[in-house]
Each structure stands twice: as structure tokens, then as C-alpha cells.
N, C-alpha and C positions, 0 to 999 in steps of 0.2 A: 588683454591680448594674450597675456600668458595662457588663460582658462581655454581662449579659443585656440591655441594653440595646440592643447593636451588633445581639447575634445580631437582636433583633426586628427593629428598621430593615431589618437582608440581607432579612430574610424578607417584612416589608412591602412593600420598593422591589419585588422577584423577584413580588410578585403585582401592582403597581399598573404598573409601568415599562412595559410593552407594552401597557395598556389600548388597545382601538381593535383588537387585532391578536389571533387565538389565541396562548394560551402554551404553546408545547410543555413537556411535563413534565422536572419539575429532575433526575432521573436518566434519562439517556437508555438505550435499550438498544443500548450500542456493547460490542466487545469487543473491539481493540486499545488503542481511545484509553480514558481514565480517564474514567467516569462519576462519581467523585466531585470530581475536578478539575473537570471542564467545569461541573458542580453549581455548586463555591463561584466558578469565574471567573464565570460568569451573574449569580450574587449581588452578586457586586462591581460586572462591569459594571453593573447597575442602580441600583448608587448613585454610577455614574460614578465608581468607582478612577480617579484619573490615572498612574497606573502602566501601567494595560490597555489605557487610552483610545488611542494611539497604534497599538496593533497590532491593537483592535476597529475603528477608523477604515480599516487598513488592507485587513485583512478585510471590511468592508460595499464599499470600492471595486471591491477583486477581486471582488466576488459583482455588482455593478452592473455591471461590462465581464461578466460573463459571460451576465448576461439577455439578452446582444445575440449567441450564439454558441449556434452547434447550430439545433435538434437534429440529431443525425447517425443513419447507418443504413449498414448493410452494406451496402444495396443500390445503395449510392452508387457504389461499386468498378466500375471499365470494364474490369478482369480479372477472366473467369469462371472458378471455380475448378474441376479438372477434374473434378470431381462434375456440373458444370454446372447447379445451384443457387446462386442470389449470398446465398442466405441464410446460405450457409456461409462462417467468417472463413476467411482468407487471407490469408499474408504471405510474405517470403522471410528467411531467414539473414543479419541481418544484415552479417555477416563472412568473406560468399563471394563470390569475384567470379568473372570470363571470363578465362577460362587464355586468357592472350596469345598462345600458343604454336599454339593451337588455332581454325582458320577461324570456328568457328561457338562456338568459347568454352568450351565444353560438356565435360567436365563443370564446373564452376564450382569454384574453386579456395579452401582458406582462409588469410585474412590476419586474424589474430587481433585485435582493438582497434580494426580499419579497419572502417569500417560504410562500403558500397558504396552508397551514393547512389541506386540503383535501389530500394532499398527504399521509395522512396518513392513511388514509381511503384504504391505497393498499398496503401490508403488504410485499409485496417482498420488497419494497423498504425499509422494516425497518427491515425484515430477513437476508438479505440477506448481509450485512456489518455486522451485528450483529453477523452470523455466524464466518466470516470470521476473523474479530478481535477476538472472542472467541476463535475459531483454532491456530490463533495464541499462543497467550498468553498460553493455554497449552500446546503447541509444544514449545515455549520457556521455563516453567515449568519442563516438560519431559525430555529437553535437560540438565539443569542445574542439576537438581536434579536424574534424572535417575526412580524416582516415576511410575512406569507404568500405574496408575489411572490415570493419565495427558493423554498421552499416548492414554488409551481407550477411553476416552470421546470425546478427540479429532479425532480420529476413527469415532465415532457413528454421531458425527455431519457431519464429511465428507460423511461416507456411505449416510445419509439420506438426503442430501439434492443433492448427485450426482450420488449415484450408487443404491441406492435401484430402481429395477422396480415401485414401487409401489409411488413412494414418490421424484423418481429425478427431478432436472430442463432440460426439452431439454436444449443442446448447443445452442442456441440463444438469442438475445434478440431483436425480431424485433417488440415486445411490449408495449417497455422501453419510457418513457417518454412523452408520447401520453399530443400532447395538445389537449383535449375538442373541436370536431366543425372543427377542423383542419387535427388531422390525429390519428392514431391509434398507435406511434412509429415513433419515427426518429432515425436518426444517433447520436445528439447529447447525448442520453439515453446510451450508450456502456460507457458513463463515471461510469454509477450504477458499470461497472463490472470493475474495476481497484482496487476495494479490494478484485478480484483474485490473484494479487500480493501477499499479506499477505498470502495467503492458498498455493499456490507453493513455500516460503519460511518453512512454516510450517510443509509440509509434509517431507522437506529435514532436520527438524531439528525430524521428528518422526523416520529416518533410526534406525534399529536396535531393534525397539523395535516390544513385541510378538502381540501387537495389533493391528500392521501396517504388512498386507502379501504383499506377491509378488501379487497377486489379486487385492488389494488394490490398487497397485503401476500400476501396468497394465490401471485397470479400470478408475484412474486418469488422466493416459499417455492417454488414447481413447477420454476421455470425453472433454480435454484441447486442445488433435486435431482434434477434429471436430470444437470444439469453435472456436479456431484460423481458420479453413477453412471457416466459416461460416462467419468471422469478414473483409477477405482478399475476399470473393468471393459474398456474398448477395449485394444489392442495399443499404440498409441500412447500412450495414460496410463500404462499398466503399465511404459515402458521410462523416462518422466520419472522413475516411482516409484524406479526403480534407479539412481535418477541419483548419485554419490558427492561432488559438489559444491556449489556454492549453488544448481542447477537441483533439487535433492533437496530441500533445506531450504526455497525458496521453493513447493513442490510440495505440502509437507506443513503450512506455513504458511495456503497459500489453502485445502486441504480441511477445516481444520480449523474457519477461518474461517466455510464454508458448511456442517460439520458444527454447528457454534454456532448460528450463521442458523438453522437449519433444526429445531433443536433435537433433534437425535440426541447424546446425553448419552455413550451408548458406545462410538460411534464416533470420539466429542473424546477420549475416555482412551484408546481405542487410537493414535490420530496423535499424541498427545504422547508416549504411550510409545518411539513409532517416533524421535520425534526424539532422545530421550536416546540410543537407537542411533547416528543419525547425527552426533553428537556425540562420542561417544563416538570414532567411526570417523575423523571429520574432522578436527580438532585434533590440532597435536602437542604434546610436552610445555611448549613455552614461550607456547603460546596461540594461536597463528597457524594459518591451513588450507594442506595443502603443497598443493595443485589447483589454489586462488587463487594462491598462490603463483609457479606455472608459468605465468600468462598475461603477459601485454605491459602489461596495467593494475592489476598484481598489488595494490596499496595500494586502489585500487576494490574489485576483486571481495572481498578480506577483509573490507569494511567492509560493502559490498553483503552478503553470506553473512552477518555476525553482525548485522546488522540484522535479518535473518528470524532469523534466532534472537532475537532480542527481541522482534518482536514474534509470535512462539511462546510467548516465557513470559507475556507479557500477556495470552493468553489461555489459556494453561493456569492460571491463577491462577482462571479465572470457571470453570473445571472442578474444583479444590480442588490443582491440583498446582504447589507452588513450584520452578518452574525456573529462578529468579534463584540459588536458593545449592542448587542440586543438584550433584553432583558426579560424573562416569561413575568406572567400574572404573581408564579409564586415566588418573585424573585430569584430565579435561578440564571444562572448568564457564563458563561465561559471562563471571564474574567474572574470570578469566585470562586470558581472550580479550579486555579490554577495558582490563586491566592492558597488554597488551603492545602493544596500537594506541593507547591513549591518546597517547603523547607522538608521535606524529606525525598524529593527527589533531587536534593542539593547537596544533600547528609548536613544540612543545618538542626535538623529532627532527626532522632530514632524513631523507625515504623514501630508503634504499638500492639497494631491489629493483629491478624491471623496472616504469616506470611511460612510458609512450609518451608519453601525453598530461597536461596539468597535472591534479593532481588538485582536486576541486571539495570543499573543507573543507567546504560547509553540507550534503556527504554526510552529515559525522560531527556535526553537532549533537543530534539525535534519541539518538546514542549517551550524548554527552557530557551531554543533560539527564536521561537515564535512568539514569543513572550517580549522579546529583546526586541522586534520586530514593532509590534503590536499594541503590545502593552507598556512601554518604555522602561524594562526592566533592566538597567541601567550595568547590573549587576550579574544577570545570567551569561551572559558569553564569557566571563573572567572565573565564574562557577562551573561551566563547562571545564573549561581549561587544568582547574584543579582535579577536577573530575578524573579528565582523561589526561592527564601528565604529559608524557611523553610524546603518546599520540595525539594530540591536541592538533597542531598543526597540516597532521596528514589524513584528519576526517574529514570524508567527502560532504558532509553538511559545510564545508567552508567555504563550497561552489554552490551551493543549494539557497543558504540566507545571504 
């Protein structure tokens, strides 16, 4: 009696708690993040959990400084890209610079790890995740709280940076990452767009509310498949496609994302299929990627690369395929990979490898609560905790797992 008791109250507070406000629906249509977690955190927050309260507190502040930022637009950019349309994104490599050696610098030289301070001089690249994270985090806002100003803002930055005529990005990016002297755009630039992830999780957490139409939802569904044809069919998508690194696994990460969005069912089975490949290829026997391996921030990139492999299996799970305890030919599997980075993204190990710059441990939380999730690691949410001290209680992953 008592249990049925609680359950009524969750269910009660979750329809009365935002009175005044639309209530977006208790299952969102997300496909990284857990629609049944965000379900019961909603439920709790509405009967004010003091457990949650700190990190939904934190969460509504973030989403308050963000009503005051944006919107943004390609067309902001004072470098025309050599297409000579500003509607097309544009950025540069972050990790090439001006051969000293050379009058005019050219061809631009790489220093692996060093991001050249010029990139900043090309404002998609600083738009364009900016948007996207901002989307979020009111789409996360919106959904907890039911506030429809989350809501609209989050609207207004989507409309302008993908559906206004006047102000959208073309579906491409055959702009992206241009090194100086060398070329105008490669493939390895399509990584800029994998915090298109975050704005298809977003727009599933705006369902229901009066600032998001079916218009809206349409003109997202067109714009995300043309992206995906452009990523699966250009010369440029096709050479990311070959990528053997985490530029491969985040590649097939985001198509799959917008193969989900867009709801192509067998095109999500083939991109998963494709990763157990790269899985398969990438890992050696003790867990670890040897390509990551070889960079200057090698403890990042491995952590970076199994990250998109998680959130690969998060969503080949909404296609029916368990890639948390799959296993390739050459014994590579997830569970390994997370086995062997645990203890130093724990600080229970000192990194040995090649790391230039300090590494940022709240890389590896998302790992370490997926793990807790997943793998029954009994032990990572109390590792967290040490981790982040203080703030431990006010991180938004406390609404997330």
C-alpha cells in the first residue's frame, strides 16, 4: 500500500507541478540520453527530491544566463568561404599552423594537441557548439520544469541557425577544417558537427510544447536529411566515413543519431552494424585504441573515441541491438575498453602515455556513470563524487543517470 501510495503522489505532483505552464510529455523522444531516467527524475523533481534539487537549481540558472545569448547564424562570419556563399560552415584545422620557415607560412604545418589561436578568427566554429549546447540545456530546462520561455529560446536559436531562409546553415560542411596552403575542407572537419547530437536529443525533449510546431519538427526532419545524404554521398563525407580513429566512430555516431531523428529504421541497423566493425578494428587486446594512443593527448582521445562508442550503444539499444555486452571476433567490447581506462580516469592510476596538456577528469564522468548503469560498477558514482567535491551534488548528470 505504501509503494502504491508513493507511486500516486510521483504521478500526481508530475501532472499538477507545472500548472500555469505546458507539460511536455513524461517520455521524451531522445535517443542518447535515457528517456526513462529523465521520466522518473521529472517525477521526483516534482515532488521536490532534495537529493535533485541542487543540480535542477543548477540547471534552471544555466538555462536563465542562456535566454540572454544567441541567437547565432553562419552568416555572422567576416570570412567568406571560397564557395562564396556565407551560408556555408567554415572553419580551419585546429592543429595547423604557419611554417615559420616559410615568408608567407603556407603550407600550414601540424603541431598535434596545439590548437592555433587563428581558429578563432572563423566564428562557425565557435557558433556552432555554442548553439548547440545552449539548445540543449534549455530543452533540458523546458523538459523538467515545463517553463515555455526555455522552450521559445530554444525555438529561436534552432529556427536561426537552420530554418530561417535568411540566416540558415546549408546541410554541409565541405568547408570545415580547411588547412591553409593545403585544401579548403576535408573530411576530417564533419567532427565540428557531432554536437548535432545534443540538438536532436533536444528537440525530443521540446515535444509538446506551444513554441516547437509541427513546422518546426518537419523543417528539422528535411534539414537533418539532407545533412545525413550529403555525409553518406559527398567525397568529403565518404573519406570521414574511412576514418580508422575516433573521427570514424564519431561519424557514425552523429549518422545514426539523424538516421533515428529521421526515422530510417534500416539505415540505424546498418550504422550500428558498421560500428561493431570499427570496433572490432580499433581496440587492441587490453582495451585501449593504438591511433589514440599515438596523439600528444593520448588519455583524451581514448576517452573522447569510447565515449562515441557509448553513446552508439545508447542508441542502438532504441534499434533492438545490445552493444554494451557485444563482443567483436577479436574480442574487443566496450566493457574492456572501460575496464582498462577506469582507473585513471578515476586517478586510481597515473596516465603514463603521451598527455601534453592536464587532463579534464569530468571528460570521464559520463563514462564512470554509464558504467554504474551498465556494467554494475558499484563503485563509480562514490568516484565521481570524490572527483568533483563540492560540486558533486550540483552536476547535471544527476538528472541524466
Amino acid at each position: 500500500m505504501k509503494n502504491f501510495l508513493l507511486v500516486a503522489s510521483l504521478l500526481f505532483a508530475a501532472c499538477t507541478a507545472t500548472k500555469g505552464n505546458s507539460v511536455p510529455p513524461q517520455s521524451p523522444a531522445v535517443f542518447i540520453l535515457n528517456a526513462d531516467v529523465l521520466s522518473q527524475k521529472k517525477a521526483a523533481i516534482n515532488v521536490k527530491d532534495a537529493a535533485l534539487m541542487p543540480a535542477y537549481k543548477k540547471l534552471l540558472k544555466d538555462a536563465d544566463k542562456a535566454l540572454n545569448e544567441g541567437p547565432f547564424s553562419v552568416m555572422e562570419k567576416k570570412n567568406n568561404p571560397p564557395s562564396g556563399d556565407r551560408h556555408d560552415y567554415m572553419s580551419l584545422a585546429p592543429y595547423f599552423w604557419p611554417d615559420p620557415i616559410k615568408n608567407d607560412g603556407l603550407p600550414y604545418i601540424r603541431k598535434d594537441g596545439q590548437t592555433n589561436p587563428e581558429v578563432k578568427d572563423y566564428k562557425d566554429k565557435e557558433y556552432m557548439p555554442k548553439m548547440c549546447e545552449l539548445v540543449h540545456t534549455l530543452g533540458l530546462a523546458y523538459y523538467f520544469s515545463g517553463d515555455e520561455k526555455y522552450a521559445a529560446h530554444a525555438a529561436k536559436l534552432l529556427e536561426v541557425w537552420f530554418l530561417n531562409a535568411d540566416t540558415k546553415m546549408n546541410p554541409n560542411l565541405n568547408f570545415a577544417q580547411a588547412i591553409k596552403g593545403v585544401n579548403n575542407g576535408r573530411g576530417a572537419g564533419l567532427i565540428d558537427a557531432r554536437h548535432f547530437m545534443n540538438v536532436v536529443d533536444a528537440i525530443g525533449l521540446l515535444q509538446g510544447s506551444k513554441a516547437w510546431t509541427k513546422a518546426d519538427q518537419t523543417g528539422m526532419q528535411k534539414w537533418f536529411a539532407d545533412f545525413l545524404n550529403w555525409m553518406q554521398t559527398s567525397s568529403t563525407g565518404k573519406d570521414e566515413m574511412n576514418a580508422k580513429n575516433n573521427h570514424g566512430t564519431y561519424y557514425d555516431a552523429l549518422r545514426l543519431s539523424l538516421a533515428l531523428f529521421i526515422n530510417d529504421k534500416e539505415a540505424a541497423k546498418s550504422i550500428v552494424q558498421n560500428v561493431t566493425k570499427r570496433l572490432d578494428a580499433q581496440m587492441d587486446e587490453e582495451g585501449k585504441f593504438p591511433k589514440e594512443m599515438e596523439r600528444t593527448i593520448a588519455l583524451h582521445y581514448n576517452v573522447f573515441d569510447l565515449h562515441a562508442f557509448f553513446m552508439v550503444a545508447s542508441m542502438a539499444g532504441k534499434n533492438g541491438f545490445d552493444l554494451w555486452h557485444y563482443t567483436s571476433p577479436s574480442g574487443a567490447s566496450l566493457k574492456k575498453g572501460f575496464d582498462y581506462f577506469h582507473p585513471y580516469i578515476s586517478k586510481q592510476k597515473e596516465w603514463t602515455g603521451q598527455q601534453i596538456k592536464p587532463f579534464d577528469f569530468e571528460e570521464g564522468y559520463p563514462l564512470l556513470l554509464t558504467a554504474a548503469e551498465r556494467y554494475g560498477c558499484n563503485k563509480c558514482r562514490d568516484e565521481i563524487k570524490t572527483l568533483a567535491g563540492l560540486d558533486a551534488e550540483k552536476m547535471r548528470e544527476n538528472l541524466l543517470y
